[in-house]
C-alpha positions as CSV (number, residue, x, y, z in Angstrom):
1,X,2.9,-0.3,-30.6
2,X,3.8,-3.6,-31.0
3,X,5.5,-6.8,-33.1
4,X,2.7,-8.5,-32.9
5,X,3.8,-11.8,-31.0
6,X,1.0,-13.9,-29.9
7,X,2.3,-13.3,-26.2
8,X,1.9,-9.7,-26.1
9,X,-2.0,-9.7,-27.1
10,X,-2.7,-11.5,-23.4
11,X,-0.3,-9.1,-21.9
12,X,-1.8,-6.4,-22.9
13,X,-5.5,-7.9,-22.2
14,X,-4.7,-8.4,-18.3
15,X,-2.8,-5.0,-18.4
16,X,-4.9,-2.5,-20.5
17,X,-7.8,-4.3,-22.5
18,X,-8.9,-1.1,-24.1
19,X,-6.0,-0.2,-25.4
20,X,-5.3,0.6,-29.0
21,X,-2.8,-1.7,-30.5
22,X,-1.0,-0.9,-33.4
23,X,1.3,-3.4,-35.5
24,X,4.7,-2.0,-36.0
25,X,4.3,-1.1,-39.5
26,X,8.3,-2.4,-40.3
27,X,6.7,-5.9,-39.1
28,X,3.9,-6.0,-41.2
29,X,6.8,-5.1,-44.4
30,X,8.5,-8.1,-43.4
31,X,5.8,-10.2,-44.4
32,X,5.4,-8.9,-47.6
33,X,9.4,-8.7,-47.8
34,X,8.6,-12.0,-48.1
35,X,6.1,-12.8,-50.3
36,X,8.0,-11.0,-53.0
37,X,11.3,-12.6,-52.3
38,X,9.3,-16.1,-52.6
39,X,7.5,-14.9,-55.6
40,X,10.7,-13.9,-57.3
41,X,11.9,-17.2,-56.6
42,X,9.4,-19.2,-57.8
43,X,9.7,-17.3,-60.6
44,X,6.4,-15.6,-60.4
45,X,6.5,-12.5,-62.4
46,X,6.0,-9.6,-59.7
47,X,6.6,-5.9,-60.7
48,X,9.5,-4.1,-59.6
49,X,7.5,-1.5,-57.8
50,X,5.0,-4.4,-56.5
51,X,6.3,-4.5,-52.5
52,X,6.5,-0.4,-52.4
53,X,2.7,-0.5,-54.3
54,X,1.6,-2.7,-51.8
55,X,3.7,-1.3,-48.5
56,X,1.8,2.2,-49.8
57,X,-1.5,0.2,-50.3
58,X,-1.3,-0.4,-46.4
59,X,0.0,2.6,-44.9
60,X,-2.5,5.1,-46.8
61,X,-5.7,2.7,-47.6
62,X,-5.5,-0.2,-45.2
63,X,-5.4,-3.8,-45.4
64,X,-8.2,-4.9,-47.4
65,X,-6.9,-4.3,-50.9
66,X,-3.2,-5.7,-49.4
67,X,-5.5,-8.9,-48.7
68,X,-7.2,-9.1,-51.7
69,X,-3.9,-9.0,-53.9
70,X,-2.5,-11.8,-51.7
71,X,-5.3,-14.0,-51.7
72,X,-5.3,-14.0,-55.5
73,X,-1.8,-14.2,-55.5
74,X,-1.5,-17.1,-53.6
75,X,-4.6,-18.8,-56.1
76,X,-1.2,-18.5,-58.9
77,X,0.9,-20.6,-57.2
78,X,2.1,-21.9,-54.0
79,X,3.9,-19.8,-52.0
80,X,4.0,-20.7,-48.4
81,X,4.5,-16.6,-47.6
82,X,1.9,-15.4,-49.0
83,X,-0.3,-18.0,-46.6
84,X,1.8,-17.4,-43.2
85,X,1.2,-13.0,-44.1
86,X,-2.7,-13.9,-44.7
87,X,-2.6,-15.9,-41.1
88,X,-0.6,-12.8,-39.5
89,X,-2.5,-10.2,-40.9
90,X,-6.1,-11.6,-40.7
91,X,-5.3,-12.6,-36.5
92,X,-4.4,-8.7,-36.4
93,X,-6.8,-6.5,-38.9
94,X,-7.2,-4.2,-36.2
95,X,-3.6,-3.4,-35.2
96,X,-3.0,-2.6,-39.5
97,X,-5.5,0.3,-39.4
98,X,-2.0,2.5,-40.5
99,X,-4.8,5.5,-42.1
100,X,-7.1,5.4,-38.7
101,X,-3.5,5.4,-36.6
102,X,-1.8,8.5,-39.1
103,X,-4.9,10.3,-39.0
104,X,-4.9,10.2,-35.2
105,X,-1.6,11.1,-34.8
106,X,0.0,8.1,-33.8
107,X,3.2,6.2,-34.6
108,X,2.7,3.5,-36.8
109,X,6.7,2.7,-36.2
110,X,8.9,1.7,-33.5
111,X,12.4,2.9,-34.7
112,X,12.2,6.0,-32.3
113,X,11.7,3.8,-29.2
114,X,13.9,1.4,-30.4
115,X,16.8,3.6,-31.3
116,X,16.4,5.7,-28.0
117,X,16.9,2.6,-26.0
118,X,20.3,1.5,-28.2
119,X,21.3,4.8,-27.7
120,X,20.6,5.9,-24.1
121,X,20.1,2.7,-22.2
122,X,22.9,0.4,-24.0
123,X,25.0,3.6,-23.9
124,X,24.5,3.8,-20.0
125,X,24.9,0.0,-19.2
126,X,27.5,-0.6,-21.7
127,X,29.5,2.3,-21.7
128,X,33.2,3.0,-20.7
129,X,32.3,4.6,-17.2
130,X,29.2,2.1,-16.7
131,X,31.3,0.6,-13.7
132,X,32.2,3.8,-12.0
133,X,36.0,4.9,-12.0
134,X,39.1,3.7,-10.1
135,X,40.2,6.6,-7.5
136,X,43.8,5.8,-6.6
């Protein structure tokens, strides 16, 4: 599990080659985040329910339709988002395989990993007895 920073991919190649990757799914949101807060902008008339269609579209079908809809979205109009998500997603088709990853048991989210290390290792470095104690 991963953000999906260019870095990381030759990490993990002179690490573990065969290793699955998977896209943090909260990653791949933000760059539709995006797209819909630049479409809104540009006045573009986007449903209400159109980033939850599409966050829905990826998690349970994959990212060919989620393409698809931004490529013709991005024939409307210009909206640099919807060009930097087709970039990010096309370099990474194989880490947005969400239905593969779910059906495999796997996390397709980071949160836990993340929130255990706020919570145990910040607690431990940062914490009131992280220096030890004063014996007087």
């Amino acid at each position: 599990m991963q953000d999906g920073a260019q870095w990381l991919q030759g990490f993990v190649d002179g690490h573990r080659h065969d290793a699955v990757r998977i896209l943090d799914f909260a990653h791949a949101a933000q760059y539709l985040r995006q797209v819909a807060e630049q479409g809104k902008q540009a006045g573009h008339s986007l449903p209400a329910r159109w980033l939850s269609i599409l966050l829905h579209q990826l998690k349970h079908h994959g990212p060919i339709r989620v393409l698809a809809h931004l490529e013709r979205l991005g024939r409307r109009g210009r909206l640099p988002a919807v060009g930097d998500a087709l970039r990010y997603f096309g370099k990474r088709l194989h880490q947005l395989q969400y239905p593969d990853f779910l059906a495999a048991r796997w996390p397709i989210g980071s949160g836990m990993v993340e929130s255990a290390n706020k919570v145990v290792m910040q607690a431990r470095l940062k914490g009131g007895n992280a220096l030890g104690t004063q014996q007087g």
